[in-house]
C-alpha positions in Angstrom: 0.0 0.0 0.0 0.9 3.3 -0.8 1.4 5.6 2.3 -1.3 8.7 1.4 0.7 11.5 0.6 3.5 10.0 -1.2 4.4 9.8 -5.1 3.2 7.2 -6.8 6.2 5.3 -8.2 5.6 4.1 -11.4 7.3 1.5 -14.1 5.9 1.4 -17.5 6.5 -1.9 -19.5 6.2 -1.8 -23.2 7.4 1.8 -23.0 8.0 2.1 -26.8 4.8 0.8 -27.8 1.8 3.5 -29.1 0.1 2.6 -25.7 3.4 2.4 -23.8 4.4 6.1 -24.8 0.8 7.5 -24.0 0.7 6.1 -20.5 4.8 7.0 -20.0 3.6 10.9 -20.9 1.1 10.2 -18.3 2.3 9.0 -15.7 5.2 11.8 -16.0 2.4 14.2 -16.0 0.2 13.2 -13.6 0.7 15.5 -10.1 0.7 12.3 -8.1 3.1 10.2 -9.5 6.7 9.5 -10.4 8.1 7.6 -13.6 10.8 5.4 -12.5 11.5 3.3 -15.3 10.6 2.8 -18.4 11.2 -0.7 -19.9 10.9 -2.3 -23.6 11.3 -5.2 -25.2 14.6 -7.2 -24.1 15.4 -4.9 -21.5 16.3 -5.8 -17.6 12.9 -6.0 -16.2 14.9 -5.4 -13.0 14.8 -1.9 -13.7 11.1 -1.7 -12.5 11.8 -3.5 -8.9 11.9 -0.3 -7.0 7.9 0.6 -8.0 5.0 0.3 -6.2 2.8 -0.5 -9.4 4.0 -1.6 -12.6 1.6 -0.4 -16.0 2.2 -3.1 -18.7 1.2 -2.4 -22.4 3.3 -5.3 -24.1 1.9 -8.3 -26.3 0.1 -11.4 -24.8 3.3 -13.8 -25.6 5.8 -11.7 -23.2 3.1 -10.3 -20.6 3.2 -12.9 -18.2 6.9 -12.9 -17.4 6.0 -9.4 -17.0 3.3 -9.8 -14.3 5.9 -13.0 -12.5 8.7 -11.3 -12.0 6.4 -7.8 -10.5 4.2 -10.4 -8.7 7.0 -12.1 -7.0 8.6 -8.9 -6.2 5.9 -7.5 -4.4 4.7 -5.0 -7.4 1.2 -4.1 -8.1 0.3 -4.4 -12.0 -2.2 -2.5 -14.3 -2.7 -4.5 -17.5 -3.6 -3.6 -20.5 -2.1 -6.2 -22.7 -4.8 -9.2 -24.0 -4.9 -12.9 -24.3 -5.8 -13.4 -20.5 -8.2 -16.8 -20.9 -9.2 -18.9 -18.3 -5.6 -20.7 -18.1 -3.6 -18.0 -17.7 -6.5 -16.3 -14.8 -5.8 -19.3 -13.1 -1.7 -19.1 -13.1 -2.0 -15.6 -12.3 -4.0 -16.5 -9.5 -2.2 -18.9 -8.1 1.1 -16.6 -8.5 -1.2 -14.1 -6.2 -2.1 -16.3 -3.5 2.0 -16.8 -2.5 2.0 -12.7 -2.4 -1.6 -12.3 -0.9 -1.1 -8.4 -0.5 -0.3 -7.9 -4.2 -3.2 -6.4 -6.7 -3.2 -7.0 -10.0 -5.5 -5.3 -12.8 -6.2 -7.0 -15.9 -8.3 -4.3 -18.0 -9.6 -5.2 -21.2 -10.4 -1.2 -21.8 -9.5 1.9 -19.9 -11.6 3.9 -21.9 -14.4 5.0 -19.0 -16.7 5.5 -22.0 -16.1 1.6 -22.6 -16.8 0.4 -19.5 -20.0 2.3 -19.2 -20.8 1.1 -22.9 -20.2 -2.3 -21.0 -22.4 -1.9 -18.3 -25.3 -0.6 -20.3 -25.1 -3.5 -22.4 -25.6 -5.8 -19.4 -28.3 -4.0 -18.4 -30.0 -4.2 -22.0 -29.1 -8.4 -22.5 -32.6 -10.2 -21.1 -34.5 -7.8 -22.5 -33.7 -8.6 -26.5 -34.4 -11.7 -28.5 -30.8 -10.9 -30.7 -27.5 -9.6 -30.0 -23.9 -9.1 -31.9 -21.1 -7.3 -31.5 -18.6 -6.0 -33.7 -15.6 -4.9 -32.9 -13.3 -2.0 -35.0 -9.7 -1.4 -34.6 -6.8 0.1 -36.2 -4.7 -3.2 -38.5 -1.7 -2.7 -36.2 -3.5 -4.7 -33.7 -2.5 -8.2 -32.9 -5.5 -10.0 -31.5 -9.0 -10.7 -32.6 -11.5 -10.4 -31.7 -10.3 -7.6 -29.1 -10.2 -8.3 -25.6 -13.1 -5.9 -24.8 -15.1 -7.6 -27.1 -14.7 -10.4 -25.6 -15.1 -9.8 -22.7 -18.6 -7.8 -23.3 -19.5 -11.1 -25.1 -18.6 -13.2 -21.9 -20.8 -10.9 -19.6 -23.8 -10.5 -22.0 -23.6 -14.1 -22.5 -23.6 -15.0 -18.9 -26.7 -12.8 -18.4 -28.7 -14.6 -20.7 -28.1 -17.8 -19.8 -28.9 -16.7 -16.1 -32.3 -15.1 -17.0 -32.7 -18.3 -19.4 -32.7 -16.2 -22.9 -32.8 -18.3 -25.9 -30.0 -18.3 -28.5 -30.1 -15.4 -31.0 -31.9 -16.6 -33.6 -30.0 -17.6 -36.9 -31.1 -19.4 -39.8 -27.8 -19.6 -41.9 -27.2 -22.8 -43.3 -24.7 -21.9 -46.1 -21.7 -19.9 -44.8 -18.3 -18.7 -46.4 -16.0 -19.5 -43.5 -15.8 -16.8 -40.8 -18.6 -14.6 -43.1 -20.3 -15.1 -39.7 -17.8 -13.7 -37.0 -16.6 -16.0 -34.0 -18.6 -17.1 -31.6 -18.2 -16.3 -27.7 -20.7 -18.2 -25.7 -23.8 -17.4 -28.0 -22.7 -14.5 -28.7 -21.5 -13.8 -32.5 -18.7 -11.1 -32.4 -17.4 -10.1 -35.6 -13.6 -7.6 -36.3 -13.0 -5.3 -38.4 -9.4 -4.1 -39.0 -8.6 -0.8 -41.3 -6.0 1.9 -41.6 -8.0 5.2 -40.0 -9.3 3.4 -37.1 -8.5 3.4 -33.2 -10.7 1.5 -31.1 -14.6 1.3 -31.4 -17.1 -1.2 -30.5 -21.1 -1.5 -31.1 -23.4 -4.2 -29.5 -26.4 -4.6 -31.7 -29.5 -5.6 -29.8 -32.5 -6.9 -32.0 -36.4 -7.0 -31.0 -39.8 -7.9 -32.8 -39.8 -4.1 -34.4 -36.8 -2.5 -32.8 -32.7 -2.4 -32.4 -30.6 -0.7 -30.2 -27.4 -0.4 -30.5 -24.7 0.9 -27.9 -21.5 2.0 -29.8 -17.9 3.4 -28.1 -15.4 5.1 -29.8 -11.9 6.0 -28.9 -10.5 8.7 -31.6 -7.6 8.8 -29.9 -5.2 6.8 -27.0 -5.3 9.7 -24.2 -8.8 8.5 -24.1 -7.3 5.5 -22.4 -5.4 7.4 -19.9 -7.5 8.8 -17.2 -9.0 4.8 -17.2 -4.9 3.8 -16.9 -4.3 6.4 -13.8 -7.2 5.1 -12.1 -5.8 1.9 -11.4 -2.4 3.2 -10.7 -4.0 4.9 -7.9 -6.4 2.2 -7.4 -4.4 -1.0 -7.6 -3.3 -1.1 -4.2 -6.2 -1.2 -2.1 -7.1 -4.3 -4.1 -5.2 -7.4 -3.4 -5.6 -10.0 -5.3 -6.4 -10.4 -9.1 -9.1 -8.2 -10.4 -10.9 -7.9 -13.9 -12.1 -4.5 -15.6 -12.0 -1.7 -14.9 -15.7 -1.6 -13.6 -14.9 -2.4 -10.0 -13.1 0.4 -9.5 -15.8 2.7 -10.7 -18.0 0.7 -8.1 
């Protein structure tokens, strides 16, 4: 824990990186805290041992080294990077539990705008007989679909099977491959990847004679950054492994 009053000491991993540089300007800017290191690919990740939270915006093959050498020195993490499925929430978890006063964030957006676009589409799931999502990003991007996508499929998905919703209906029975997005739970969540874009994302929720459709966009990554400070200030007061951003905004 962070005594109140005191700087913030930061490390930024994957400080070269278009996320990496916004949340490096920052943290340097931000009144409350102090950039201690900044760290890039195939550099001494020993460099960020003297920080009380580490803020990693790498790629989802080199983040967990990342979050075992901070966990086992006793650093707080704020993640950004995707690819955090069920195996590696359990190995991060199990990491945690041998450094119980540890926090670790795993956010799949920082954008406050997306988490609220998150939330409202919880709130809108039993109440339509169809959703989809799709997902548009920048073709830099690694991963699809993107990690907030899937992880607004994976809560819209739980809701309806809790409040016992039927499938969305679909009668496709002649399909190029993929022409149909993937599928996450029952939900169909399609990408969309082109030069001009930053981050957006629309759930599309059908009824007899209506849609409605919740759409986020990021125009630009500072968006990100007041989402990213949050848990820097946040992080500690939450031991243990949390997901989203969402619990931090109660």
């Amino acid at each position: 824990m962070v005594a109140t009053g005191q700087l913030i000491k930061v490390g930024v991993v994957g400080a070269r990186g278009r996320m990496g540089q916004a949340v490096v300007q920052a943290v340097s800017d931000a009144p409350d805290c102090l950039l201690l290191a900044a760290v890039d690919q195939g550099e001494d990740l020993n460099l960020v041992n003297d920080c009380d939270v580490v803020v990693d915006f790498t790629t989802p093959d080199v983040v967990m080294s990342t979050l075992q050498h901070c966990i086992t020195n006793g650093i707080h993490c704020v993640v950004g990077t995707t690819g955090f499925d069920e195996t590696r929430i359990a190995t991060l978890k199990t990491w945690l539990s041998a450094q119980p006063l540890v926090g670790v964030l795993v956010a799949p957006n920082f954008g406050i705008g997306a988490v609220l676009m998150m939330q409202f589409a919880q709130l809108a799931a039993p109440y339509f007989e169809s959703v989809e999502i799709i997902e548009l990003h920048h073709p830099d991007k690694v991963d699809a679909p993107s990690g907030t996508a899937r992880h607004t499929a994976e809560l819209i998905s739980k809701i309806r099977t809790e409040q016992g919703i039927a499938v969305s209906p679909d009668s496709t029975t002649q399909e190029l491959m993929g022409a149909r997005g993937a599928s996450i739970g029952d939900i169909r969540v399609h990408a969309v990847r082109a030069r001009g874009l930053v981050a957006h994302q629309e759930v599309i929720f059908g009824g007899v004679g209506e849609t409605l459709t919740i759409r986020h966009d990021s125009m630009d990554r500072t968006s990100f950054m007041p989402g990213v400070l949050l848990g820097v200030r946040k992080v500690a007061a939450y031991p243990g492994l949390t997901v989203g951003l969402d619990t931090y905004l109660n």
